[in-house]
C-alpha positions in Angstrom: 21.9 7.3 27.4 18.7 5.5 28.3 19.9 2.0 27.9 22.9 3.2 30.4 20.7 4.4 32.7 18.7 1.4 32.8 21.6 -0.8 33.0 23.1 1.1 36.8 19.7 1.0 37.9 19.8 -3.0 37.5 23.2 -3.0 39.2 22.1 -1.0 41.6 19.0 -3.2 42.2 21.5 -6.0 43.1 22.0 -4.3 46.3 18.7 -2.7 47.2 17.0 -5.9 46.3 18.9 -8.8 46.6 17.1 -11.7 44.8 18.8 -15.0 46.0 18.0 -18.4 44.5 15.3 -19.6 47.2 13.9 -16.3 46.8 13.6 -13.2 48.6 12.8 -12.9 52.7 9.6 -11.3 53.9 10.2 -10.6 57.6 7.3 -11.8 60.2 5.0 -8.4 60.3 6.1 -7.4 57.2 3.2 -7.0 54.4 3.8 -8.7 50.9 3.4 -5.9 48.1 2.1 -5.2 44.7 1.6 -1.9 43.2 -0.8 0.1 40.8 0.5 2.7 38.9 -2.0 5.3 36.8 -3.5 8.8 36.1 -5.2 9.3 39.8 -5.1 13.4 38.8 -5.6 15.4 35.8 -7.5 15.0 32.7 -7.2 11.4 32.2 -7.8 10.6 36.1 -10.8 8.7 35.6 -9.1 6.0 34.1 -6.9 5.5 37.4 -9.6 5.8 39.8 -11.7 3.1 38.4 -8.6 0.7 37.5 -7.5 1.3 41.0 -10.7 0.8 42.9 -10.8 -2.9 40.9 -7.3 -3.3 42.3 -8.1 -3.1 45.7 -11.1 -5.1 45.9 -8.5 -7.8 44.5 -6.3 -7.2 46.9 -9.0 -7.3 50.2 -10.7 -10.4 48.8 -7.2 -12.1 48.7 -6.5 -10.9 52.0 -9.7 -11.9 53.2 -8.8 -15.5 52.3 -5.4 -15.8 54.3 -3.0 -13.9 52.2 -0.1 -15.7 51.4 0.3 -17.9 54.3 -0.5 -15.6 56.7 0.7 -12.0 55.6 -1.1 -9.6 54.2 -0.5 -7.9 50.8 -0.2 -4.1 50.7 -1.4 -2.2 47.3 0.5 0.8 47.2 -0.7 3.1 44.1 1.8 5.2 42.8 0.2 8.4 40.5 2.0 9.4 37.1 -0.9 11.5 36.1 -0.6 10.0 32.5 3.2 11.5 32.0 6.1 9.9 31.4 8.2 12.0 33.5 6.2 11.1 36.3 6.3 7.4 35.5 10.2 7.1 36.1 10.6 8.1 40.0 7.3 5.9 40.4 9.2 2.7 39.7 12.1 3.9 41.0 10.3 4.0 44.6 8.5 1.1 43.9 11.2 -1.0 42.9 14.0 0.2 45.0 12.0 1.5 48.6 9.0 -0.4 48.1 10.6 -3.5 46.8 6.8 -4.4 44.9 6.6 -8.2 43.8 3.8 -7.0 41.2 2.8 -4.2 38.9 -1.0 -3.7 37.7 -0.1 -0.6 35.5 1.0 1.5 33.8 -2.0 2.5 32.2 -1.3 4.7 29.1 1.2 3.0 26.7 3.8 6.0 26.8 4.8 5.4 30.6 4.0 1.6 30.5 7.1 1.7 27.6 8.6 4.1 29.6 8.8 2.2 32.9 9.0 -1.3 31.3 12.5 -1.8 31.2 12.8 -1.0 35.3 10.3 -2.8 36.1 11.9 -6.2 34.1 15.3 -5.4 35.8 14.0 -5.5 39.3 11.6 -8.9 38.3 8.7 -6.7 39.0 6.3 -9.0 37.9 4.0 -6.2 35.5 0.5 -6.5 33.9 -0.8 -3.7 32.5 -4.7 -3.7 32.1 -5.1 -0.7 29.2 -1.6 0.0 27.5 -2.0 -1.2 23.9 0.9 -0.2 21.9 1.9 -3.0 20.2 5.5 -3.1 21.2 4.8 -3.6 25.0 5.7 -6.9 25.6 8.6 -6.9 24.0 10.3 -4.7 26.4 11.1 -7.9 28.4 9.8 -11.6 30.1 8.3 -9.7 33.0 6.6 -7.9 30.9 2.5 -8.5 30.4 -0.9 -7.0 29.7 -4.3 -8.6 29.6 -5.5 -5.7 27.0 -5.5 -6.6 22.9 -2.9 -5.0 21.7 -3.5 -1.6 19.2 -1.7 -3.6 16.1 -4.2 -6.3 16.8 -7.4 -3.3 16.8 -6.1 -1.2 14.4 -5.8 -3.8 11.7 -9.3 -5.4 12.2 -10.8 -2.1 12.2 -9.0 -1.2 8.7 -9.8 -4.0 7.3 -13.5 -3.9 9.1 -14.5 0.0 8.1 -12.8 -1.4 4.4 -14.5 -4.3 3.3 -17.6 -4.7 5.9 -18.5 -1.0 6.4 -17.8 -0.4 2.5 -16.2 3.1 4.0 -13.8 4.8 1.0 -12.0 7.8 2.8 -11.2 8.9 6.2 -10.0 11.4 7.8 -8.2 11.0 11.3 -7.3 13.0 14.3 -4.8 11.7 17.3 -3.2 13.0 19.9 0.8 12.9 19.8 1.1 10.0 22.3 2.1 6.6 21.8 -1.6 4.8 22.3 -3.0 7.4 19.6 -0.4 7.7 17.4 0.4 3.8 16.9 -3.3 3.0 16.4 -3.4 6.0 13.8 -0.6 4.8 11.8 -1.6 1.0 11.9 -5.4 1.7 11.0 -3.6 4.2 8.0 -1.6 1.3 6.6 -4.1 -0.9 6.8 -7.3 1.2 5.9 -4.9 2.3 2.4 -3.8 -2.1 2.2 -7.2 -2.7 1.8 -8.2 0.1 -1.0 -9.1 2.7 1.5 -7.7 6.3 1.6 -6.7 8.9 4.2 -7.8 12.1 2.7 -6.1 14.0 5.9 -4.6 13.2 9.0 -4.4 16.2 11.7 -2.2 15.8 14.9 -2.7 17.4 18.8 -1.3 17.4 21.9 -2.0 15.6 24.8 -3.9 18.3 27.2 -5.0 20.1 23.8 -8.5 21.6 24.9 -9.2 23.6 20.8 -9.5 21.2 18.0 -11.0 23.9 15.8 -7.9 24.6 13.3 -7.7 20.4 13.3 -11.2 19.8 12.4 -12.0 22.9 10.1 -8.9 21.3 7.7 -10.5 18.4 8.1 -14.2 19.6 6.7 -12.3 20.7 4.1 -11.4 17.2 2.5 -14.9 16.4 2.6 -14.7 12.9 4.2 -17.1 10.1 4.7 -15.7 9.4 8.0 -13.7 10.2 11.1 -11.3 8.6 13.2 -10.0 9.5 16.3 -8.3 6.9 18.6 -7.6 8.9 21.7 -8.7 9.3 25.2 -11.9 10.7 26.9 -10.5 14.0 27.7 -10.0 15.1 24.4 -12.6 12.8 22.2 -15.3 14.9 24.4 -13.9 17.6 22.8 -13.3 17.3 19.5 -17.2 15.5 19.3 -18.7 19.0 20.9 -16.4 21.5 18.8 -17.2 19.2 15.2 -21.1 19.2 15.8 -20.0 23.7 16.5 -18.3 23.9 12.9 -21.2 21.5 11.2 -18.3 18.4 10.6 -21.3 15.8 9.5 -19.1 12.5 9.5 -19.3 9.2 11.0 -17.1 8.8 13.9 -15.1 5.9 14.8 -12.9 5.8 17.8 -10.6 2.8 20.0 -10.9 1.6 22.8 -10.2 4.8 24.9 -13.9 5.4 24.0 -14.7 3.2 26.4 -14.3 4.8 29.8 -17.8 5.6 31.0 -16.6 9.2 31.6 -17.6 9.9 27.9 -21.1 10.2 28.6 -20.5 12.8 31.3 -18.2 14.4 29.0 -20.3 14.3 25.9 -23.7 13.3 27.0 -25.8 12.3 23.6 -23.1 13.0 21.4 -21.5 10.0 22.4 -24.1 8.1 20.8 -23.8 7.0 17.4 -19.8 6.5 17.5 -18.5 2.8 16.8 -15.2 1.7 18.2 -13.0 -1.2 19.0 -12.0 -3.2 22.2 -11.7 -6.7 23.5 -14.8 -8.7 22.1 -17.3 -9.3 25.4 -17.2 -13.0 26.4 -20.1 -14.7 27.6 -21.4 -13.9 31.0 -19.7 -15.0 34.0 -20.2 -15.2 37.2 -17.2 -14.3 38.0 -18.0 -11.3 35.9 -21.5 -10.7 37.6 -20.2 -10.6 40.9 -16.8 -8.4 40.7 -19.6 -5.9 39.2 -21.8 -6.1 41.6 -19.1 -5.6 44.2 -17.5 -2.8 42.7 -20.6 -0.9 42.5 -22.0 -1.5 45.7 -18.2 -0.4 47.1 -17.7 2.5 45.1 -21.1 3.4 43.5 -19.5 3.3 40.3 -19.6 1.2 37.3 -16.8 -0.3 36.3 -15.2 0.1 32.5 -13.8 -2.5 30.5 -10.0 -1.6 31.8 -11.4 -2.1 35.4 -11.9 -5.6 35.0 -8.4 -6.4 33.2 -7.4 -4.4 36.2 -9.2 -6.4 38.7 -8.2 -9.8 36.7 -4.4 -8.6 36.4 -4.0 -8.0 40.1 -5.7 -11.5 41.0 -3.3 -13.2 38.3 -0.3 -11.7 40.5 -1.6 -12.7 43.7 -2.3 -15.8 42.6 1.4 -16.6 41.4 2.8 -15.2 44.7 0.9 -17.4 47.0 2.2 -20.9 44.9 5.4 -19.8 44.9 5.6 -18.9 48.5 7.4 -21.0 50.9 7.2 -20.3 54.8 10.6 -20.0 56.6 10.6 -20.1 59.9 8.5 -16.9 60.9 9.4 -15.5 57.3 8.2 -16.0 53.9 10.4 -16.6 50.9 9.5 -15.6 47.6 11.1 -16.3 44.2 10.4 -13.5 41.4 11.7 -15.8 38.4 9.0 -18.6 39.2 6.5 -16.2 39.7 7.2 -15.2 36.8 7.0 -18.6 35.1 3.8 -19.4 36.8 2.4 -15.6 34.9 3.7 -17.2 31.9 1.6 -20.3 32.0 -1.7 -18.6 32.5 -4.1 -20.1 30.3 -7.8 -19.8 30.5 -7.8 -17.9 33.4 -11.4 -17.6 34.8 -11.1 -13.4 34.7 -14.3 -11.1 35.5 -12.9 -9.9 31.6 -13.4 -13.8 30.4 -11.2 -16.1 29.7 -7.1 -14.9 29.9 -4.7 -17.3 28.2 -1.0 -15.7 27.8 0.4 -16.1 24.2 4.3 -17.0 24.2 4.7 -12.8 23.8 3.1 -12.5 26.8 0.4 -10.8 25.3 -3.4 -11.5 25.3 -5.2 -13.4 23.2 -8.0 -12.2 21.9 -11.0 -11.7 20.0 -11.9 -8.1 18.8 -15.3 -6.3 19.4 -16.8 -3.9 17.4 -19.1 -1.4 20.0 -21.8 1.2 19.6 -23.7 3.8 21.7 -27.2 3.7 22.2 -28.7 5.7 24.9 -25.4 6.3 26.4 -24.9 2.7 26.9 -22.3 0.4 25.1 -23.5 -2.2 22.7 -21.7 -4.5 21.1 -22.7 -5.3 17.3 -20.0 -7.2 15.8 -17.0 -9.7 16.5 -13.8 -10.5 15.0 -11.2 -12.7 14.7 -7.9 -12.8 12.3 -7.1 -15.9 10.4 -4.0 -14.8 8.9 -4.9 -11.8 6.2 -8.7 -12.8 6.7 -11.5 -11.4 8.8 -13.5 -13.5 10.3 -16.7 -12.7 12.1 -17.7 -14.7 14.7 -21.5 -15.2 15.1 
C-alpha cells in the first residue's frame, strides 16, 4: 500500500509540478523556496527551534547577497512535532502547494524515512542535519544528510566501550523509534562481535515520562554499564529516576545527548556521561562566526545539529544559484542538476568542518567520543574505521 501511494503521488506531481527539461519557471515577484521540516512543539521541540534558527540565518545571509539573481528565497518551516503522521501532509504541502526546491529536515530518522520517498519523487532536493538511521540515503538520489550515520556510531562505540574502555557487560535502554532502536541493535551486535555481552535490554515509548519498571530490571543484572541512545526528553529522565532507585552504572549515550537542553533537563547529572557524534574539526572561521551570529540573533548557543543545519541549507542555496538561468523577467531552475551539483560536494567549507558527499550520499566522517564536565561538552577521543580496525586519531 505504501509503495502505491507513493507511486500516484509522483504521477500526480507531474501535474502540480511540472519539471521540464530547461527547468522549472519562477515568475518575476515570485520568491525561490526551500523548506525546514522538525519538532517546533512538544517534547523534542528544542531540537527544531535551534535547527531552524541556523536555517534562517542561511537563508538571510544568502538573501543579503543577491539571492539567486535577484529573487529572494523563502524558508518556509513546516512542524511534525517529531511524528510520522505529521511528517506526511508536511511534504505533501511542501511539495505539491509550496513547490520547495530544497529540504533541510527531517530531523528524527522515523519521519525523515517516512517522508523520504516524496520528497525524491518531487526532486525535492533533501539534507537532513540529525536523522541517522543508517538506511536514509538509500531511500533515493535526492536523498542526503550531513549527520554520521547510527551504523557508522554504533559500531565505533561497540568496538570503542569493547576493546579501549575494557567494558564486559551492558545493559541498554531505547526508545521504540527508529534513531534509538537502530543504534541499540547495531551497538548490541557489535558490543557481543567484539566479546562483549548485553546482560539486558529494556524498551519504551517515545513520550514515556516513568522508566522505573525499565531500570529496576535493569539493577537487577548488575551491569557495569548503561546505554541509552535516545533523545533529551527522555535521557533527562531516565538519568534522574536511576540516581532515585541507586542504579550506580556508567552511562553512555549517542548523539541525541548532545542538544544543550540536557543540562536544563538534567543539570549535574549530565556530567560524567560519554557519548558519540561527529568528531570536532579544527576551528574555523567559518565556524567562529556562524556562532557568533547565532548567538547574538537568538541568544542561544547553537548544538552540533544546528550547524549541519546551517551548513545543509547553504549547500542547497548554493546549488540553486549555479544552476539558475534568467529568462526574461523569470528564473528557470533545473532540480536534476541541482541535484548533481549536491552530489559533487566535496570539502565543503561548513561551520560543522569539512563536508565531502560519499557516492551514498552520505557523510563522511570521523567519529568523536564526548564527555561532560561542568555541563559543557568535551571531547576526549577520535576515531576512524579502517575496515574491521579502530583507529584513533591523535
Amino acid at each position: 500500500m505504501k509503495k502505491l501511494m507513493v507511486f500516484l503521488f509522483s504521477l500526480m506531481l507531474l501535474f502540480t509540478i511540472g519539471c521540464g527539461k530547461e527547468g522549472e519557471m519562477i515568475k518575476s515577484g515570485d520568491t525561490v523556496k526551500i523548506a525546514f521540516m522538525g519538532p517546533m512543539t512538544g517534547d523534542a521541540a528544542n531540537y527544531g527551534k535551534l535547527m531552524s534558527q541556523a536555517v534562517k540565518i542561511a537563508v538571510d545571509e544568502f538573501n543579503a547577497t543577491g539571492g539567486v539573481n535577484g529573487f529572494k528565497v523563502q524558508l518556509i518551516i513546516e512542524d511534525d512535532e517529531g511524528k510520522v503522521e505529521k511528517g506526511d501532509p508536511a511534504i505533501e504541502k511542501l511539495a505539491g502547494v509550496d513547490k520547495v526546491f530544497g529540504l533541510v529536515g527531517a530531523v528524527f530518522s522515523s519521519v525523515s524515512l517516512q517522508v523520504a520517498p516524496k520528497a525524491e519523487a518531487a526532486k525535492i532536493v533533501m539534507i537532513s542535519p540529525s536523522s541517522t538511521h543508517k538506511d536514509l540515503p538509500s531511500k533515493g538520489a535526492f536523498i542526503f544528510r550531513d549527520v554520521m550515520s547510527d551504523a557508522l556510531q554504533a559500531v565505533v562505540f561497540g568496538k570503542y566501550l569493547a576493546t579501549v574502555e575494557k567494558i564486559k557487560n551492558v545493559a541498554i535502554l531505547y526508545v521504540k523509534n527508529e534513531y534509538s532502536q537502530g543504534l541499540a541493535k547495531d551497538f548490541k551486535t557489535q558490543f557481543e562481535k567484539e566479546g562483549g555481552k548485553v546482560i539486558a535490554e529494556e524498551t519504551a515509548l517515545q513520550g514515556d515520562k516513568d522508566f522505573k519498571t525499565q531500570l529496576t530490571k535493569i539493577k537487577g543484572t548488575n551491569p557495569e554499564a548503561l546505554y541509552i541512545p535516545n533523545y533529551v526528553a527522555e535521557i533527562a529522565q531516565i538519568l534522574e529516576q536511576a540516581k532515585q532507585l541507586g542504579l550506580k552504572v556508567k552511562i553512555y549515550s549517542a548523539d541525541g545527548f548532545s542538544n544543550p537542553q540536557i543540562f536544563d533537563l538534567a543539570g549535574d547529572l549530565a556530567n560524567g556521561v560519554i557519548f558519540t557524534q561527529a568528531a570536532q574539526q579544527p576551528a574555523s572561521k567559518t565556524r567562529t562566526d556562524f556562532e557568533a551570529k547565532y548567538q547574538s540573533r537568538w541568544s542561544d548557543k547553537p548544538d552540533a545539529f544546528s550547524l549541519n543545519a546551517y551548513d545543509g541549507a547553504r549547500i542547497i542555496l548554493n546549488a540553486i544559484k549555479a544552476v539558475a538561468q534568467k529568462s526574461g523577467d523569470s528564473l528557470l531552475i533545473n532540480r536534476d542538476k541541482m541535484r548533481e551539483i549536491v552530489a559533487k560536494t566535496k570539502d565543503f567549507d561548513g561551520a560543522s568542518g569539512k563536508i565531502t558527499f560519499a557516492t551514498d550520499r552520505d557523510l563522511i566522517s570521523n567519529i568523536g567520543i564526548y564527555t561532560v564536565e561542568k555541563k559543557k561538552y568535551k571531547q576526549i577521543k577520535m576515531f576512524q574505521l579502517d575496515g574491521e580496525k579502530l583507529i584513533e586519531i591523535k
